[in-house]
TIRO-2110 file (N, C-alpha, C; in Angstrom, 1 decimal):
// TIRO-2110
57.6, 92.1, 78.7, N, 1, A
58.4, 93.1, 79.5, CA, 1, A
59.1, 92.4, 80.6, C, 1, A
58.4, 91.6, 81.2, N, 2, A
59.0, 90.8, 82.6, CA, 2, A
60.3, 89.8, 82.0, C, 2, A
59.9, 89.6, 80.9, N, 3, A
61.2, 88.5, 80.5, CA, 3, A
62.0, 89.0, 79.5, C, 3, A
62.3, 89.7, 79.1, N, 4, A
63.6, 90.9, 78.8, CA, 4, A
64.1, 91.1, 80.1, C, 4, A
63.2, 91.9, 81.3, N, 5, A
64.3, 92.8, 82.2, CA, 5, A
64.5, 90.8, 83.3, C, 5, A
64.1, 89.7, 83.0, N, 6, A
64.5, 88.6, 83.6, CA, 6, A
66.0, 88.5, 82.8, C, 6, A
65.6, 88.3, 81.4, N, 7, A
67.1, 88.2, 80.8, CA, 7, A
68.2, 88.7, 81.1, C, 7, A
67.6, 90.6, 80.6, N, 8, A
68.9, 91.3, 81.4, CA, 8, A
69.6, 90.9, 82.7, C, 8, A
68.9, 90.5, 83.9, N, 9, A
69.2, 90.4, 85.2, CA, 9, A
70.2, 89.2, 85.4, C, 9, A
69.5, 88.0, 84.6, N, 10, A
70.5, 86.8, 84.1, CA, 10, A
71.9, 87.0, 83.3, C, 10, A
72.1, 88.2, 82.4, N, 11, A
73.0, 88.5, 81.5, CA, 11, A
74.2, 89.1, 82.8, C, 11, A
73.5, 89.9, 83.8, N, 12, A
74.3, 90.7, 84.5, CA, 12, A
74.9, 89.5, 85.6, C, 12, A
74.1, 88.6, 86.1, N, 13, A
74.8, 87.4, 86.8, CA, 13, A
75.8, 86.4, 86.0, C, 13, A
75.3, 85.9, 85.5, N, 14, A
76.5, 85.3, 84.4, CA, 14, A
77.8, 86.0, 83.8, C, 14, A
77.2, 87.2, 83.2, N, 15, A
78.7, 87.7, 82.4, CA, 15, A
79.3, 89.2, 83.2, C, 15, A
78.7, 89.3, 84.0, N, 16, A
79.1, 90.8, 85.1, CA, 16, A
79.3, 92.0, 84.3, C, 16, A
78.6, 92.0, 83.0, N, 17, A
78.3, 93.2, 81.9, CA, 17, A
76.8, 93.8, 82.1, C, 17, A
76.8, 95.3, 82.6, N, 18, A
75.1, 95.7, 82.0, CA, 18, A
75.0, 95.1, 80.2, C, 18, A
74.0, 95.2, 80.3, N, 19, A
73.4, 95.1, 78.6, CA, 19, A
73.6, 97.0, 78.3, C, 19, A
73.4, 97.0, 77.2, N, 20, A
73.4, 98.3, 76.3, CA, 20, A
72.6, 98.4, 75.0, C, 20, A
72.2, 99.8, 74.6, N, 21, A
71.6, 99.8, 73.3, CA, 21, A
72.5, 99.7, 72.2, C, 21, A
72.7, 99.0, 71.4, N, 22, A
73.1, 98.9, 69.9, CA, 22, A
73.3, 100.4, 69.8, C, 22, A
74.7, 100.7, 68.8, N, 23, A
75.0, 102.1, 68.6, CA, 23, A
75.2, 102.9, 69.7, C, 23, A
75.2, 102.9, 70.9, N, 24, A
76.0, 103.7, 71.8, CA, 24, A
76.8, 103.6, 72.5, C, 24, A
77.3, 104.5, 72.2, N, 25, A
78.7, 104.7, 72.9, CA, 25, A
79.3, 105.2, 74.1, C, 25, A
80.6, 104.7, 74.7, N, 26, A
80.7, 105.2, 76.4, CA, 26, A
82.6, 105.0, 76.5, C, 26, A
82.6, 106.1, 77.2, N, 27, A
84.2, 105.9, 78.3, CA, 27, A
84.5, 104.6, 79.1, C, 27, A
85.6, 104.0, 79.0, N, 28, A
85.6, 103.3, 79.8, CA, 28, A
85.6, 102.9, 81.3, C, 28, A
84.8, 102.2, 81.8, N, 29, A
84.8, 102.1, 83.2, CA, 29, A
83.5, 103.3, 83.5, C, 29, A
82.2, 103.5, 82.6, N, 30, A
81.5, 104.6, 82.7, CA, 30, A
80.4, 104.2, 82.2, C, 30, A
79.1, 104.5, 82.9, N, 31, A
78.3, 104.3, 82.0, CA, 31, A
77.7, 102.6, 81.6, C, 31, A
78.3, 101.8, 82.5, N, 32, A
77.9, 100.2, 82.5, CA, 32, A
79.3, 99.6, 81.2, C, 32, A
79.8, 100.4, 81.0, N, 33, A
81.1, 99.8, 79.9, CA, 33, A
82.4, 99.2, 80.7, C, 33, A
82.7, 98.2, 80.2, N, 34, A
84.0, 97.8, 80.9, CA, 34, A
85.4, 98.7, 80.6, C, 34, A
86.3, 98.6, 81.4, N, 35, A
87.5, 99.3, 81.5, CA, 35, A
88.1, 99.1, 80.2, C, 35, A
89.7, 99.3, 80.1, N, 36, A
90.1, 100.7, 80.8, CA, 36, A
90.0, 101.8, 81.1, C, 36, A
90.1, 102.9, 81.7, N, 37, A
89.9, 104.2, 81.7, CA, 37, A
90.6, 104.5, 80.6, C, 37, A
89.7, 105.8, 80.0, N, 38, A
90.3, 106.6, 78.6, CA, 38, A
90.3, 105.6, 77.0, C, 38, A
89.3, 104.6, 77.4, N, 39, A
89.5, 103.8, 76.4, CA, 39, A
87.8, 104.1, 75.3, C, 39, A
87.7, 103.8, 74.6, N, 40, A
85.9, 104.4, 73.8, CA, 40, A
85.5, 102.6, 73.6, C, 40, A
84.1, 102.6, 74.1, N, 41, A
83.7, 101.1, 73.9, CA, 41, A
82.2, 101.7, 73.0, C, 41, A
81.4, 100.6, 72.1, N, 42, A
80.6, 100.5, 71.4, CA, 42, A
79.9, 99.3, 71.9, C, 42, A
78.5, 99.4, 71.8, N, 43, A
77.3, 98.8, 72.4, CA, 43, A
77.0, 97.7, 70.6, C, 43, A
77.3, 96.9, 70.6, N, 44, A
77.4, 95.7, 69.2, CA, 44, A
76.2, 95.6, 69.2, C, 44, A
75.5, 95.3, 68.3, N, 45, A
74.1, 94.5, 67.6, CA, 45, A
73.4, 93.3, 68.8, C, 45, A
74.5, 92.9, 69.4, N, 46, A
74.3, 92.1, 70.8, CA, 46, A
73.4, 92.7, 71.6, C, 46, A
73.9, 93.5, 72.1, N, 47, A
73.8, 94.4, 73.6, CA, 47, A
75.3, 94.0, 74.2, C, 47, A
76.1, 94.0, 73.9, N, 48, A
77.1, 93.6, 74.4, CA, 48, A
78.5, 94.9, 74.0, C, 48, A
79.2, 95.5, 75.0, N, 49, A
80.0, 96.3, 75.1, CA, 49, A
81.4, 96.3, 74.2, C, 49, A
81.4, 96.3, 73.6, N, 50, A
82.9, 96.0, 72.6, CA, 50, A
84.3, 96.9, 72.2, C, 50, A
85.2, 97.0, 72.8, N, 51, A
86.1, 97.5, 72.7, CA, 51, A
86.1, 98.5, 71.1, C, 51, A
87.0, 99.6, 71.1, N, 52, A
86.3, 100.3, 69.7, CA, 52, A
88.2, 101.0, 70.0, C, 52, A
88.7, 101.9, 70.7, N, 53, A
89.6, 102.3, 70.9, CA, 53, A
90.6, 103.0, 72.2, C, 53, A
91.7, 103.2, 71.9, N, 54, A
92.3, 103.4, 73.4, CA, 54, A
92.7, 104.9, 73.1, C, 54, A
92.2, 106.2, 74.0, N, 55, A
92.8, 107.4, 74.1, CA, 55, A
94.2, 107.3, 74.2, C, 55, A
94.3, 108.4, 74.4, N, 56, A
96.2, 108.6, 75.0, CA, 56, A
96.4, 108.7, 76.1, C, 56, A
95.0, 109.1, 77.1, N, 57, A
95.6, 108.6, 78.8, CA, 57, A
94.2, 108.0, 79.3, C, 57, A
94.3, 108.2, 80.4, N, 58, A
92.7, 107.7, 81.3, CA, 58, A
92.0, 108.6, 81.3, C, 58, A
92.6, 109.6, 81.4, N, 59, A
91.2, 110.9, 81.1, CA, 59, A
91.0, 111.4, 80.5, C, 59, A
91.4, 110.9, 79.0, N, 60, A
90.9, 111.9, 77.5, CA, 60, A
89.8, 111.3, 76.9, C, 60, A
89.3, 110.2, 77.4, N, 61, A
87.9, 110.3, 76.7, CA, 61, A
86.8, 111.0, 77.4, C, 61, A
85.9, 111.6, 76.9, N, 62, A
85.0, 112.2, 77.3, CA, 62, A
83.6, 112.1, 76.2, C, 62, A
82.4, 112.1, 76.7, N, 63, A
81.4, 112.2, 76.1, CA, 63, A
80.2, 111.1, 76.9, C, 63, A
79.4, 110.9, 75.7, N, 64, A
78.7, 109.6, 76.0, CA, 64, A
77.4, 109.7, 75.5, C, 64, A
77.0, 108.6, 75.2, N, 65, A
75.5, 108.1, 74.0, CA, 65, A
76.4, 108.2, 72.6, C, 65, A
75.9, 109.2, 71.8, N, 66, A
76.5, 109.1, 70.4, CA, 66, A
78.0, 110.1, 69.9, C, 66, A
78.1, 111.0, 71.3, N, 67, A
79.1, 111.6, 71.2, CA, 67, A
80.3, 111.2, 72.0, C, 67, A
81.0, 110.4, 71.8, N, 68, A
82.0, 110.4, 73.0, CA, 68, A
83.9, 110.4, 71.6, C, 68, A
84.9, 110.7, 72.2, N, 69, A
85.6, 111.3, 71.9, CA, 69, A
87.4, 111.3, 72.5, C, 69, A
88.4, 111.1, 71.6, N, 70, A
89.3, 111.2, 72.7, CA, 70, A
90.0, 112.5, 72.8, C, 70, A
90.5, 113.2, 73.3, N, 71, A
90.9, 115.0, 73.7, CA, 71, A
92.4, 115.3, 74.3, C, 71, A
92.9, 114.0, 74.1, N, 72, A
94.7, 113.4, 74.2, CA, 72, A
94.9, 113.3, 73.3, C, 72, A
END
């Protein structure tokens, strides 16, 4: 337990990303996902945040965990 949340803590110093669960999904700039706003990011097999698609503005995505969505 201590050396997982050590890892995570080292992952967040080195690469300035939270970690994430595999298969969930988030808005950008929300939810520990990197930018841009309005953009949909996916949590990879990594733990690592990975670009997935770009809405049509900064504020049409909405959702988050397994539902998120663009509404532009």
């Amino acid at each position: 337990m201590y050396f997982a949340q050590t890892l995570a803590i080292i992952a967040l110093a080195v690469f300035g990303v939270e970690a994430c669960t595999a298969g969930e999904f988030r808005c950008g700039n929300q939810g520990g996902a990197p930018g841009p706003d309005g953009a949909i990011y996916i949590c990879n097999s990594s733990g690592r945040w990975q670009f997935s698609s770009q809405c049509g503005g900064r504020t049409c995505c909405q959702g988050g965990g397994s539902n998120v969505h663009c509404v532009c």
